[in-house]
Legacy VTK file of the C-alpha trace (Angstrom):
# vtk DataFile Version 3.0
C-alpha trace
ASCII
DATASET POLYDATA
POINTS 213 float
1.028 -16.379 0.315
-1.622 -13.374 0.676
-4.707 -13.332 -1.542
-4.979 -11.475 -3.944
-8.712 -10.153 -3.774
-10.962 -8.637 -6.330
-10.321 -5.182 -7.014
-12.147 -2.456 -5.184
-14.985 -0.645 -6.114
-14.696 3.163 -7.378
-14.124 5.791 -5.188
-17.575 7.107 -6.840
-18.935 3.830 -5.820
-17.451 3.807 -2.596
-18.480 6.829 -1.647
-22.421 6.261 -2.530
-22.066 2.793 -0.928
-21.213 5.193 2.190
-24.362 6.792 1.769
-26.665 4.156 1.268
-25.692 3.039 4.804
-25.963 6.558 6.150
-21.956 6.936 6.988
-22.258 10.595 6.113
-24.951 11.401 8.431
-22.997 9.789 11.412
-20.149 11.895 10.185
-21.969 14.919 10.153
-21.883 15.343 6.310
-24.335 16.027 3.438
-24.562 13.781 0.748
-23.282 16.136 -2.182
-20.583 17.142 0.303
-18.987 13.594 0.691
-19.477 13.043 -2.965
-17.698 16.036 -3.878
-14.703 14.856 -1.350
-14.461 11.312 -2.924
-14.417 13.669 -6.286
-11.244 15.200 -5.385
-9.397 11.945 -4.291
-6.218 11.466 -6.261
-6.437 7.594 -6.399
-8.942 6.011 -8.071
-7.840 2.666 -7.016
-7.659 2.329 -3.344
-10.160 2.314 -0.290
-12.109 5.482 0.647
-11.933 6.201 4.267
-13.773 7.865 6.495
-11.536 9.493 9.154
-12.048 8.145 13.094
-12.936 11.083 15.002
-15.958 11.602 12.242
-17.541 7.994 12.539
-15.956 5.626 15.338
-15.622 1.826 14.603
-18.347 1.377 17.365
-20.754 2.959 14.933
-19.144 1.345 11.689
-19.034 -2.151 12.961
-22.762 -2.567 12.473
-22.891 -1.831 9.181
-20.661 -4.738 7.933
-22.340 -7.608 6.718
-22.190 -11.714 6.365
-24.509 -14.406 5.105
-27.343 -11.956 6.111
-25.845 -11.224 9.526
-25.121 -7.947 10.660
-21.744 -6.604 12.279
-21.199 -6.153 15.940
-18.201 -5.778 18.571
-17.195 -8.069 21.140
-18.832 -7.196 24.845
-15.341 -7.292 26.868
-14.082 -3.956 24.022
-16.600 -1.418 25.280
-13.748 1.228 24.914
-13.255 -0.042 21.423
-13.179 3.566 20.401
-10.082 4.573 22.604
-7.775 2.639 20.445
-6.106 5.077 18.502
-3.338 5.125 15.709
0.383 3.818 16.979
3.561 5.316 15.742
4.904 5.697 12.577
1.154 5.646 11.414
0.425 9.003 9.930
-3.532 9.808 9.044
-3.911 12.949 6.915
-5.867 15.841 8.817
-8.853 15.451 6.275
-12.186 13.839 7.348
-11.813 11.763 4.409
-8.839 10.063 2.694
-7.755 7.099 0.707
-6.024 4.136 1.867
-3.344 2.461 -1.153
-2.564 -0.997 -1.630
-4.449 -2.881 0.318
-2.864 -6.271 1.349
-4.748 -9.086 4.093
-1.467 -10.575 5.264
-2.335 -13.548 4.660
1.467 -15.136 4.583
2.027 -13.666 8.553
-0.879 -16.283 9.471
0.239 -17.481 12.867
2.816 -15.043 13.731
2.238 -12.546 16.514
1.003 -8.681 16.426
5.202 -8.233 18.289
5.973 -10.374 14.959
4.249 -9.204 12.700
4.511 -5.003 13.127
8.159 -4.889 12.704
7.855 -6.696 9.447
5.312 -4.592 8.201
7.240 -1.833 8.849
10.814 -3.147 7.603
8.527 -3.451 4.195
7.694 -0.389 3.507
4.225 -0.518 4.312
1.783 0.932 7.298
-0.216 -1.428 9.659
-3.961 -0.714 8.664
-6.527 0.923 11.446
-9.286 -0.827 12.873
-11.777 1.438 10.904
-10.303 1.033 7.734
-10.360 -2.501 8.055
-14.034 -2.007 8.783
-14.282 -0.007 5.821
-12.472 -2.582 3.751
-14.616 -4.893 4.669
-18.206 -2.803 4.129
-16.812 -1.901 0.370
-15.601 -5.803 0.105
-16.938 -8.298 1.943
-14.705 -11.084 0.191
-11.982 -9.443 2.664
-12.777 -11.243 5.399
-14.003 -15.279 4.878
-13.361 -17.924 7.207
-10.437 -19.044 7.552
-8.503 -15.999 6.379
-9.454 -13.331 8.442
-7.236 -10.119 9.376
-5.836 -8.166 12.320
-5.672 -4.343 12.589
-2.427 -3.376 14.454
-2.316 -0.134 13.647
-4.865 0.321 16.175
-3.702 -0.188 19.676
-5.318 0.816 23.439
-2.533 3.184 25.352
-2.911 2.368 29.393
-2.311 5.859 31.800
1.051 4.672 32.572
1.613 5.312 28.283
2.272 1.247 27.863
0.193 0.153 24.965
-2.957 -2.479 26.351
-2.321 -5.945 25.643
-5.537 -6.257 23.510
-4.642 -6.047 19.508
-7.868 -5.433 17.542
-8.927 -7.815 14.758
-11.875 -8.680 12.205
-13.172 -12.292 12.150
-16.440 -13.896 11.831
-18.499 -15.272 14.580
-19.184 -19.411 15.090
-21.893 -18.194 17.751
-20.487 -19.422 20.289
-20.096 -17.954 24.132
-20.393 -14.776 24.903
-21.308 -14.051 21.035
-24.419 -15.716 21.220
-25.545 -18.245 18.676
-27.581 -15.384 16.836
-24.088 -14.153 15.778
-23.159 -17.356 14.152
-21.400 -16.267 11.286
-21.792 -12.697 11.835
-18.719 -10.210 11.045
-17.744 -9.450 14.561
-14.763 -7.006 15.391
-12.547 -8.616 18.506
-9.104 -8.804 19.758
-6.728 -10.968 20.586
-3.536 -10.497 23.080
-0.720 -9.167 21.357
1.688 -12.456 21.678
-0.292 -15.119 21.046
-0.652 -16.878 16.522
-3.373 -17.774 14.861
-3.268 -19.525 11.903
-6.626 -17.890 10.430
-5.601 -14.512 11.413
-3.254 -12.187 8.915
-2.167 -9.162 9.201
-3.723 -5.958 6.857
-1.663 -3.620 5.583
-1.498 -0.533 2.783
1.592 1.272 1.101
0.186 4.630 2.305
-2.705 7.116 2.873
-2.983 9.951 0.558
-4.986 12.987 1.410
-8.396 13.994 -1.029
LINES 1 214
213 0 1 2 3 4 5 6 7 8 9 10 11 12 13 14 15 16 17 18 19 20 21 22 23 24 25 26 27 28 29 30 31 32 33 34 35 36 37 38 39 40 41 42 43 44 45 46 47 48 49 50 51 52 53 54 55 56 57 58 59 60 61 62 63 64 65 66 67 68 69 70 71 72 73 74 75 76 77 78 79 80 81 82 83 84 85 86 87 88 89 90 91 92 93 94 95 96 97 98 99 100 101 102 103 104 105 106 107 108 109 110 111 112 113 114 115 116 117 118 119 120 121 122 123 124 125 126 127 128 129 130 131 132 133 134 135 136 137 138 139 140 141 142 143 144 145 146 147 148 149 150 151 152 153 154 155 156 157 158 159 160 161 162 163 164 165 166 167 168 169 170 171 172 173 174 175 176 177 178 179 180 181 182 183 184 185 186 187 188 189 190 191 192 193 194 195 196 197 198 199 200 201 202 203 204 205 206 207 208 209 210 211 212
């Protein structure tokens, strides 16, 4: 059964949490200017987000935090930013939205991405993006805790021949170990895993829709 987590900040709060971390410099925006976007959102209840092609998850990733640690991406996704939203996913054209009804998928634990998106789907609800996970996770750290982590399948790496790479991204947290470095033990680290295989401590996040600001 998923978890039902705290509820989210404000949209107010959201959006100055943004700024404290400097989200709307990297996005090329002015302080007043992103708070007067989060202003006009017309839910006060869900996740602000800011959109991809403003501030890549390469550049949100280090923002998230754990136990003191800070964020950072596995060194075999360098082209983390290439993965881009699938179909039926549909991002409004604003730089900023909000994402609705956030849910960690906790009860598809151990089922595979090929599993898992169909059901998702057949429910009524949208896979969530890599950076809105991210952003989930800066406005909430209590998302992601061992154990019950999340993947981000809305995300997904097309090859030149248009077949989809086999790489499906996901949010977990570091034991330190190989490539990671023991530095990064416990660290939020952003990852992937191949698109057939379960986990048991990996869900699946997903929303009931994005609404424009």
């Amino acid at each position: 059964m998923s978890v039902e987590l705290h509820t989210l900040p404000s949209i107010t709060d959201q959006a100055e949490r943004l700024i404290e971390l400097g989200v709307h410099e990297l996005g090329g925006f002015r302080p007043d200017e992103l708070r007067s976007m989060a202003a006009e959102t017309r839910d006060s209840a869900g996740l602000l987000v800011v959109r991809a092609d403003r501030v890549p998850a390469s550049a949100l990733a280090p923002l998230l935090r754990h136990q003191g640690k800070s964020g950072f991406v596995v060194v075999d996704m360098p082209d983390i930013d290439q993965f881009s939203p699938i179909e039926p996913v549909n991002v409004p054209d604003e730089p900023i939205y909000v994402v609705e009804g956030l849910d960690r998928g906790d009860h598809m634990s151990n089922w595979s991405p090929h599993e898992a998106l169909p059901a998702i789907i057949e429910g009524g609800r949208t896979p969530l993006l890599l950076v809105e996970g991210i952003h989930w996770v800066i406005q909430q750290p209590a998302a992601l805790e061992r154990g019950h982590c999340f993947m981000t399948i809305g995300s997904r790496l097309r090859k030149a021949n248009g077949a989809f790479d086999a790489r499906t991204p996901a949010l977990w947290i570091s034991n330190g170990t190989g490539r990671d470095g023991r530095d990064n033990r416990n660290a939020p680290k952003v990852g992937w895993c191949w698109e057939g295989n379960r986990h048991t401590w990996l869900g699946f996040a997903s929303a009931t829709t994005r609404t424009l600001t």
